[in-house]
C-alpha positions, -999 to +999 in steps of 0.1 A: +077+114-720+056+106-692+036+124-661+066+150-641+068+148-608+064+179-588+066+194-551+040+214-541+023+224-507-012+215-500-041+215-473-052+180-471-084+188-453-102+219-439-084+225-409-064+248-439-033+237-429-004+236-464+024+213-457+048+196-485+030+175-514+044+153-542+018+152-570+022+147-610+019+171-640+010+157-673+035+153-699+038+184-723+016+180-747+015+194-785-005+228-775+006+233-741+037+251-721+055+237-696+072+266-671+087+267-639+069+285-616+090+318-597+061+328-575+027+323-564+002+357-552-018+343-526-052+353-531-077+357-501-098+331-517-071+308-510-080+307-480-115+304-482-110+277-502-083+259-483-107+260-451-137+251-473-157+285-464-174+281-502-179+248-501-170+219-528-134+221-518-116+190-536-084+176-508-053+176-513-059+208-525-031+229-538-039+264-544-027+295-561-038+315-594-015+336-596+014+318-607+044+332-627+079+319-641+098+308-674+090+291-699+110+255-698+092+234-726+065+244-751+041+216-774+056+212-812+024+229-824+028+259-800+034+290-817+029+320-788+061+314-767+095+299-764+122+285-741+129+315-717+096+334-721+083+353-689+048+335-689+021+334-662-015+315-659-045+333-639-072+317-625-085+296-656-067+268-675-093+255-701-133+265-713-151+248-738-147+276-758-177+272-781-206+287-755-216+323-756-197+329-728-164+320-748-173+335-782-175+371-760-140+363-745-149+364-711-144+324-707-146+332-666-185+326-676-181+297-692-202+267-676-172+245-682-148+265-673-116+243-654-102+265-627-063+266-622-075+245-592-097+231-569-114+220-596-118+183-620-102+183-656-110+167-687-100+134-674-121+144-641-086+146-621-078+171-598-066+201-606-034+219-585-026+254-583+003+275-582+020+270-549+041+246-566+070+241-585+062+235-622+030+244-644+018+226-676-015+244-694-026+252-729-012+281-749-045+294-749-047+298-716-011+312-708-004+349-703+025+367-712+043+387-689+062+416-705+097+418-697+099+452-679+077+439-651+092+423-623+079+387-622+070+388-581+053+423-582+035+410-617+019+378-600-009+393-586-017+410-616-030+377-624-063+382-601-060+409-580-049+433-611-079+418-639-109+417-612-108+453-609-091+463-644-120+443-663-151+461-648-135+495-649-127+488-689-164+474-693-183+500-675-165+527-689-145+533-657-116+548-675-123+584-684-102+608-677-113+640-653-142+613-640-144+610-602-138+575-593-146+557-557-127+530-543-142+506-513-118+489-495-080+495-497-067+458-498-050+436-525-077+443-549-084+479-537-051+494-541-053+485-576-079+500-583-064+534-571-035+527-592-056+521-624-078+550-614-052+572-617-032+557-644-066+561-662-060+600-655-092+603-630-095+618-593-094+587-568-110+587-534-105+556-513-139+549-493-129+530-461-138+521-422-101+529-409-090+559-408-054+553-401-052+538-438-056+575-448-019+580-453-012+550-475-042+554-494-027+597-500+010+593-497+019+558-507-007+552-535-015+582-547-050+587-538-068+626-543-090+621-518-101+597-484-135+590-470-140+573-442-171+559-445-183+554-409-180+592-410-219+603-409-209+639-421-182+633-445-200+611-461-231+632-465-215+663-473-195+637-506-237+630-520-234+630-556-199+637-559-185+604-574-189+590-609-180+556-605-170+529-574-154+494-576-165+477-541-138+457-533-150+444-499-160+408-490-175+415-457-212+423-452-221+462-454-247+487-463-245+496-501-273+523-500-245+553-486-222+541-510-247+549-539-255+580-523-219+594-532-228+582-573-235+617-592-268+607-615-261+582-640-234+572-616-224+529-616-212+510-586-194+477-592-192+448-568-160+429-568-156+411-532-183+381-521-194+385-489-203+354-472-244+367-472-266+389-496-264+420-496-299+443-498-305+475-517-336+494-518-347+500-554-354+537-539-315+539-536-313+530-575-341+544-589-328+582-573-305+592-596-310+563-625-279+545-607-265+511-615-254+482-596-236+457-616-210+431-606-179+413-622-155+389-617-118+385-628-117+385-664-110+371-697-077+359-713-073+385-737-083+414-714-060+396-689-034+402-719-045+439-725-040+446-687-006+431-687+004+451-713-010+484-702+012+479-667+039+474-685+030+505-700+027+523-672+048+508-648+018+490-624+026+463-605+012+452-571+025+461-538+036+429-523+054+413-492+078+383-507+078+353-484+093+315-485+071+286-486+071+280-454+058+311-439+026+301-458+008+289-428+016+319-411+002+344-439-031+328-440-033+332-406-023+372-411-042+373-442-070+363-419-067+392-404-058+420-430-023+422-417-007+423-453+004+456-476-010+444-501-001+407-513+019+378-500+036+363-531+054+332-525+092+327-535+092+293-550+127+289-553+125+285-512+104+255-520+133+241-544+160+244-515+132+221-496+133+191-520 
């Protein structure tokens, strides 16, 4: 069989805008798996990507990493998955899997690392993303999604769920009667509360708006809110947290964040804000503190994540929309107006065709 032909939506330069696109898959090959994609999370770095805010965006770009679905085709020399299979595929879709990076199974490091897209293959072709209609990757690089998850909350497990998952298991984030901080209360923030308190520890969300207090308590289960504009809340919560994920992209002080870190305390920086950010080593050095960073994670902790939502019944709060609102939810995206992921319905793009 030859290249399939597929629908998709795309930006076609940075103005950002995603309208419909006909591209190609490659044929399935020996090792790979061929599924039909279900839904798409849209991550906020789709949109910095679509508008070219990092730079090095490749047009027609078609975005998404956070693609689920079911399995329709699988290589003769795949072994992992069959027709039917609840399957996703994350941010990744190949490494070289030989560096150092790859032998430690966090291939996110790798320097050849392809990217689900935005990004050159083997055969230096594009690469397109999952706001689309059908995916074809290698069995290495395809996740299994258990079958007591619902495939449009599970999506954003994908990136959303593993960027703040992976740090937590790597730092030690993850024991139980620990305090643990969360900054920022967004698709990767309210995550982190969820894992926090599947984790068994005492969760305070750390954020600028006050009027998120309620869904930060009531909806998600939070022990604890700090608003962190708050000059006396803040100071009277010194060296009362054990560990903090950082979830926000946008510029702000660090050094009254790591004044809430008990001694010995770690902060972990998961958003990318679009300029440095500045601590004094005084800030550190009180209190032997650490500042670390990660980002999303490897394919077998991605695996390990999926499964422990299944085993606690974690998936991602989400507002389900049809392709063609897309425009529309970047442009609320833009402004935080989402509780607390789009996720596309592709079977809207299907009745489109």
């Amino acid at each position: 069989m030859g290249d399939v032909e597929v629908q998709g939506y795309a930006a076609q330069d940075s103005s950002g805008h995603l309208s419909p696109f006909l591209f190609t898959r490659r044929a399935t090959g020996p090792k790979d798996v061929a599924f039909k994609i279900s839904y798409c999370g849209i991550c906020h770095s789709d949109l910095h990507q679509i508008r070219d805010e990092w730079g090095g965006s490749i047009y027609p770009m078609v975005p998404g990493h956070e693609l689920v679905g079911v399995v329709t085709e699988v290589g003769a020399e795949v072994t992992r998955f069959k027709l039917g299979d609840h399957v996703g595929v994350g941010c990744m879709v190949s490494s070289c899997g030989e560096c150092d990076a790859c032998e430690k199974k966090v291939e996110q490091y790798c320097s050849r690392t392809i990217w689900t897209y935005n990004c050159l293959d083997a055969q230096g072709k594009p690469t397109y993303g999952g706001y689309s209609t059908l995916m074809v990757a290698d069995e290495k690089f395809v996740l299994r999604i258990p079958d007591n998850l619902p495939l449009d909350g599970a999506a954003p497990l994908l990136c959303a769920g593993v960027t703040v998952y992976s740090p937590m298991c790597h730092f030690g984030m993850t024991e139980k009667g620990k305090h643990f901080g969360v900054v920022g209360l967004g698709g990767l923030g309210h995550m982190a509360v969820k894992f926090g308190k599947a984790f068994g520890m005492e969760v305070t969300v750390i954020s600028t708006s006050p009027r998120k207090k309620s869904e930060a308590i009531d909806i998600l289960g939070a022990d604890h809110f700090l608003v962190s504009t708050d000059g006396d809340a803040m100071k009277k919560a010194t060296k009362s947290i054990d560990y903090i994920i950082d979830t926000v992209s946008a510029v702000h002080r660090l050094e009254p964040l790591l004044n809430l870190l008990t001694v010995n305390g770690k902060l972990v920086l998961v958003g990318i804000p679009e300029k440095p950010l500045q601590v004094h080593p005084k800030a550190v050095i009180n209190g032997r503190r650490f500042v670390g960073g990660s980002l999303i994670g490897g394919i077998e902790e991605t695996q390990k994540m999926l499964d422990f939502c299944a085993e606690k019944n974690i998936t991602s709060i989400i507002e389900k929309i049809p392709v063609d609102y897309v425009n529309t939810a970047m442009e609320r995206l833009a402004k935080s107006d989402v509780k607390y992921r789009f996720v596309i319905d592709l079977d809207t793009l299907y009745s489109l065709i």
